[in-house]
Every structure is written in C-alpha cells, then in structure tokens.
MMTF fields as JSON, N, C-alpha, C and O atoms, coordinates in Angstrom:
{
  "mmtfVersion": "1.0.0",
  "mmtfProducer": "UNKNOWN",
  "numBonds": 251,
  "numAtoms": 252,
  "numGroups": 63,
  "numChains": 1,
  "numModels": 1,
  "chainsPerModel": [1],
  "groupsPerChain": [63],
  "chainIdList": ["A"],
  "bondAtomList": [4, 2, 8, 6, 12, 10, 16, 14, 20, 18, 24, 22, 28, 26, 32, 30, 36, 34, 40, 38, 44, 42, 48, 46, 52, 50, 56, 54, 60, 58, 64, 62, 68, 66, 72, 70, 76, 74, 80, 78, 84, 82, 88, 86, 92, 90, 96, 94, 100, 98, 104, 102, 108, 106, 112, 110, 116, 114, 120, 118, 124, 122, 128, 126, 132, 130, 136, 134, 140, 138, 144, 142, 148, 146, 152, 150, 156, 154, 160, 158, 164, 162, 168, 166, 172, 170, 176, 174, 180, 178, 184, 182, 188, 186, 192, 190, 196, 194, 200, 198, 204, 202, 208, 206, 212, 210, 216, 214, 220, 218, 224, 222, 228, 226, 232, 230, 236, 234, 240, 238, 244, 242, 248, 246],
  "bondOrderList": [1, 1, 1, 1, 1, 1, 1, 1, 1, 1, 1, 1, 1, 1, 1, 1, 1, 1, 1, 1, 1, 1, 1, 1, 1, 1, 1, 1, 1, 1, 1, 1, 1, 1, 1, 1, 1, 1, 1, 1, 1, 1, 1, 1, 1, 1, 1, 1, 1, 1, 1, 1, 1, 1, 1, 1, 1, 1, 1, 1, 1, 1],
  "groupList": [{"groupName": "UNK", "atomNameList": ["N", "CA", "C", "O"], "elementList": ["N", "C", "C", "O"], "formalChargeList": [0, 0, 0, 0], "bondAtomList": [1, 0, 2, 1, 3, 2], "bondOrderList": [1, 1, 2], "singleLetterCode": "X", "chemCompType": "L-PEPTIDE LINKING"}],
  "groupTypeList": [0, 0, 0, 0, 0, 0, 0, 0, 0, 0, 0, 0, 0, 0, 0, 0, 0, 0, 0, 0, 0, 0, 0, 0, 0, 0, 0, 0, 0, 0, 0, 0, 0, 0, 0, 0, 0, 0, 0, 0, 0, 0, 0, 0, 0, 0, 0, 0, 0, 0, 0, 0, 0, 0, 0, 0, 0, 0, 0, 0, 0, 0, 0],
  "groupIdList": [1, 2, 3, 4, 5, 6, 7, 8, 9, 10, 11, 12, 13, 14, 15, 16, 17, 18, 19, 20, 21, 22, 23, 24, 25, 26, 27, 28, 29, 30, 31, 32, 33, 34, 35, 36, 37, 38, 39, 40, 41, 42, 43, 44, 45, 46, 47, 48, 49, 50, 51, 52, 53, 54, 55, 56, 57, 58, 59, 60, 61, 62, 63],
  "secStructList": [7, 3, 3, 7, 7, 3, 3, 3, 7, 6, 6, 1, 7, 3, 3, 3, 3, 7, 6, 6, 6, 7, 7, 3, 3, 7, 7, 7, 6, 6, 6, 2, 2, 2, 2, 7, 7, 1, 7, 1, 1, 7, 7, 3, 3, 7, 7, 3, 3, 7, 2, 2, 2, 2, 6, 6, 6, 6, 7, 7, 7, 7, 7],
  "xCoordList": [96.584, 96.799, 98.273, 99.128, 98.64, 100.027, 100.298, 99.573, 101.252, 101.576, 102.31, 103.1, 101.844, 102.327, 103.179, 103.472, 103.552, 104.202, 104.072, 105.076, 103.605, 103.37, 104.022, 103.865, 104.788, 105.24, 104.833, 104.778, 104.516, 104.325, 105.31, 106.119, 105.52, 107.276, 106.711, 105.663, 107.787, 107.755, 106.964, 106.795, 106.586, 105.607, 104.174, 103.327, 103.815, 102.372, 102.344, 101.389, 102.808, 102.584, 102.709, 103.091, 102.268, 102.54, 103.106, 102.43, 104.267, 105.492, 104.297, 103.757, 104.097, 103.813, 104.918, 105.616, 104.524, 106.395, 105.047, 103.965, 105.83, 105.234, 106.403, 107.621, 105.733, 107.436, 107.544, 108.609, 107.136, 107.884, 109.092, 110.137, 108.691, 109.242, 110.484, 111.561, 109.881, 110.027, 110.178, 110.608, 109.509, 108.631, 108.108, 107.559, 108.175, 107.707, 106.414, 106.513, 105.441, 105.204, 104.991, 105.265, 104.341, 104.175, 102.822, 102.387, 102.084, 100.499, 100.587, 101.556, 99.744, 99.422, 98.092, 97.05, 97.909, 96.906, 95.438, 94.935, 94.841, 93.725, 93.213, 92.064, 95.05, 94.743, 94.897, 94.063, 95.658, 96.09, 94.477, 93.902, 93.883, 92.672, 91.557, 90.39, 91.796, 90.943, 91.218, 90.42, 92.197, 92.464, 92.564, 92.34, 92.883, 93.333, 92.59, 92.28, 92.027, 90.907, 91.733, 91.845, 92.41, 93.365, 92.703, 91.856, 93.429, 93.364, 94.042, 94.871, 93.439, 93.946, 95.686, 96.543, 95.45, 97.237, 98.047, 99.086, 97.892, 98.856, 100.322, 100.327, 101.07, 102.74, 103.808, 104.706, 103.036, 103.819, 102.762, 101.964, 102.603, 101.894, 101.919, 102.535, 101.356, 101.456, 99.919, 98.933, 100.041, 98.481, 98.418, 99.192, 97.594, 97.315, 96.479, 95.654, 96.664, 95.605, 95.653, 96.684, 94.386, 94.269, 95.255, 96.172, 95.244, 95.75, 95.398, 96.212, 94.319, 93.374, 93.406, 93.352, 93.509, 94.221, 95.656, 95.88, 96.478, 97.716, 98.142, 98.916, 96.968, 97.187, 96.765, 96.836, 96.19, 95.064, 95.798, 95.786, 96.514, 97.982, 98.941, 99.565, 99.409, 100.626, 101.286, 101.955, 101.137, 102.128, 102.15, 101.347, 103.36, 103.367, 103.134, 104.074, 102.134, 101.205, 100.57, 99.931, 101.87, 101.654, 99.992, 99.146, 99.856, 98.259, 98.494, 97.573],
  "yCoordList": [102.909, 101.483, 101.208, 101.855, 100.203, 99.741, 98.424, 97.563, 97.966, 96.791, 95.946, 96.373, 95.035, 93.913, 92.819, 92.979, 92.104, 90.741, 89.653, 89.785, 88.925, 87.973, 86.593, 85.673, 86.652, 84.684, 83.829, 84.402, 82.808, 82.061, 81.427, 81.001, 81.182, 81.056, 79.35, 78.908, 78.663, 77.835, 76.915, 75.698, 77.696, 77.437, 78.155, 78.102, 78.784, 78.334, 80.09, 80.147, 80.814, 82.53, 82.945, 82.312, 84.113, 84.639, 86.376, 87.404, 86.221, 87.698, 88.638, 88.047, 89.787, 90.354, 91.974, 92.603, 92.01, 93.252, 94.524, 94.559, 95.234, 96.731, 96.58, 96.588, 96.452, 96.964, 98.098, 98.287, 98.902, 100.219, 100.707, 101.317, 100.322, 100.592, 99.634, 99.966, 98.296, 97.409, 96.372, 95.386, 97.402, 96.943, 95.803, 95.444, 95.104, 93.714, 93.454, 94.359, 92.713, 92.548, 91.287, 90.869, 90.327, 89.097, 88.878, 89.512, 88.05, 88.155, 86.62, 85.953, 86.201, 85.122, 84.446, 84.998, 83.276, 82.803, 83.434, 84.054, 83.432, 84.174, 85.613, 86.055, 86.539, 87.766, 87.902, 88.486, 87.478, 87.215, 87.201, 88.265, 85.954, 85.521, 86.636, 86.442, 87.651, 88.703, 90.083, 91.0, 89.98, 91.217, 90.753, 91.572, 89.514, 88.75, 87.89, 87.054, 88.362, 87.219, 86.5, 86.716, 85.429, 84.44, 82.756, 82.261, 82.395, 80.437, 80.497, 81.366, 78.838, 79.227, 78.526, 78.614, 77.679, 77.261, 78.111, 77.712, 79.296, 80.034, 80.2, 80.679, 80.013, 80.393, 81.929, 82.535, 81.991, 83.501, 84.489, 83.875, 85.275, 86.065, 87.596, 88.131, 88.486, 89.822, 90.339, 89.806, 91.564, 92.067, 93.263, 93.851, 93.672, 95.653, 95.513, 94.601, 96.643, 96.443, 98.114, 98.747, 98.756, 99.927, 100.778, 100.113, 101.838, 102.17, 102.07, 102.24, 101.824, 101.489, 100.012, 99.966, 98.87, 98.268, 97.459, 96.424, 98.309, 98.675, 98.545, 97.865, 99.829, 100.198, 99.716, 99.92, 98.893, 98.106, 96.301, 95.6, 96.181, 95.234, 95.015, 93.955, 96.916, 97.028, 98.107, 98.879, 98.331, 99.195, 100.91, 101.604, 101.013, 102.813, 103.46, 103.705, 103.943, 104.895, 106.017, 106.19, 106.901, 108.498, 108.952, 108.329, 110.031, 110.667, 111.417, 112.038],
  "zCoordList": [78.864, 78.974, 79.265, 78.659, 80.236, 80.428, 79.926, 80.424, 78.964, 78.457, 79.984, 80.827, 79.881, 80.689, 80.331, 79.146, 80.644, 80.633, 81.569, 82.27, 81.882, 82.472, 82.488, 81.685, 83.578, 83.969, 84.762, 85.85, 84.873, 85.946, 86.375, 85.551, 87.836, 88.533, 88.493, 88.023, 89.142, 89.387, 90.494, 90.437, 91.376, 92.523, 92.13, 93.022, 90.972, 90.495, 91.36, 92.135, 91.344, 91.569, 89.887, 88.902, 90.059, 88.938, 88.497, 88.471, 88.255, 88.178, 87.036, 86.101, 87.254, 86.261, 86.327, 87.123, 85.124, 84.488, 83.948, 83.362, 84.486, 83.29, 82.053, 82.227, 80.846, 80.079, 80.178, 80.764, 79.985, 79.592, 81.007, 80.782, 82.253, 83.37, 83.987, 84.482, 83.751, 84.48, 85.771, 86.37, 85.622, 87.548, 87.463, 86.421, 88.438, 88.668, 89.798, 90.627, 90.084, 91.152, 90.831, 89.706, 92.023, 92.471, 92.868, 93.829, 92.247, 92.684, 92.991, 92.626, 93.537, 94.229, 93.502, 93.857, 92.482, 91.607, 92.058, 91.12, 92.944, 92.981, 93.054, 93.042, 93.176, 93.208, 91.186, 90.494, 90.859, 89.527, 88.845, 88.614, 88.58, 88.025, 88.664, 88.324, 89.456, 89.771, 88.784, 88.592, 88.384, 87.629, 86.001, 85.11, 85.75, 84.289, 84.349, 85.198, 82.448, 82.009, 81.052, 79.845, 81.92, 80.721, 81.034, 81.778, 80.234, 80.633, 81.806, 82.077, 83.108, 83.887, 84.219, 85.098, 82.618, 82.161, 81.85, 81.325, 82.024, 81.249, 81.859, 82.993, 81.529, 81.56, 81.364, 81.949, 80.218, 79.553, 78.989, 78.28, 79.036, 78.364, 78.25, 79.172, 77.269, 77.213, 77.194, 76.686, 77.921, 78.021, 78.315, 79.071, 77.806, 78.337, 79.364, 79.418, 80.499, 81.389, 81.593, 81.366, 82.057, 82.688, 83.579, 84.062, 83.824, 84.953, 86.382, 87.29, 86.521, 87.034, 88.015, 89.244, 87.066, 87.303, 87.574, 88.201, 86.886, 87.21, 88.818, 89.492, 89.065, 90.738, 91.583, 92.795, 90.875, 92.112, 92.619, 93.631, 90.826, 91.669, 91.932, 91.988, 92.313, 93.17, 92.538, 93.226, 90.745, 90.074, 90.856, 91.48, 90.445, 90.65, 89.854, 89.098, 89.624, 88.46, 89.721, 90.759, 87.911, 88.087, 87.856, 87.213, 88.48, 88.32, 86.892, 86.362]
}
C-alpha cells in the first residue's frame, strides 16, 4: 500500500503526493473520482491506495 495525500488546487484539479517519496501528480476530477472513493467536496485528504493503482495514476512504482 502507498500513503497518499491529496489537494484540490484552485481550478477544481486535484494534486495527489506519495508521502514517503514525494512525487506529485495532477489528475483531472474525473480521472481522480475513477481511482478515489471520496466525497465529491473534498479539499484535503489522506489515503492508501494499491500499487496497482499507484501506477495506473502516473506514480513510479518499483516491481
């Protein structure tokens, strides 16, 4: 599992962080709500997600 962090920018995208790394990427609200089962108000948040999914929105994950 990879801990996340999650922001929403100001134009309604949403930054997500690996912590341990700190890699960032940039998802766009409907790629976002495809991988994250949150409210669709959300602002800030922390979440574990797979590796799996990790890779599937953008992170660099080792085999």
């Amino acid at each position: 599992m990879i801990q996340t962090k999650i922001v929403r920018t100001v134009v309604g995208w949403y930054n997500v962080y690996n912590v341990a790394t700190g890699e960032r990427v940039t998802l766009s609200p409907s790629e976002f709500f495809a991988v994250f089962n949150v409210a669709r108000n959300v602002t800030l948040a922390c979440c574990e997600i797979s590796r799996e999914q990790a890779a599937k929105i953008g992170f660099k994950v080792a085999a």
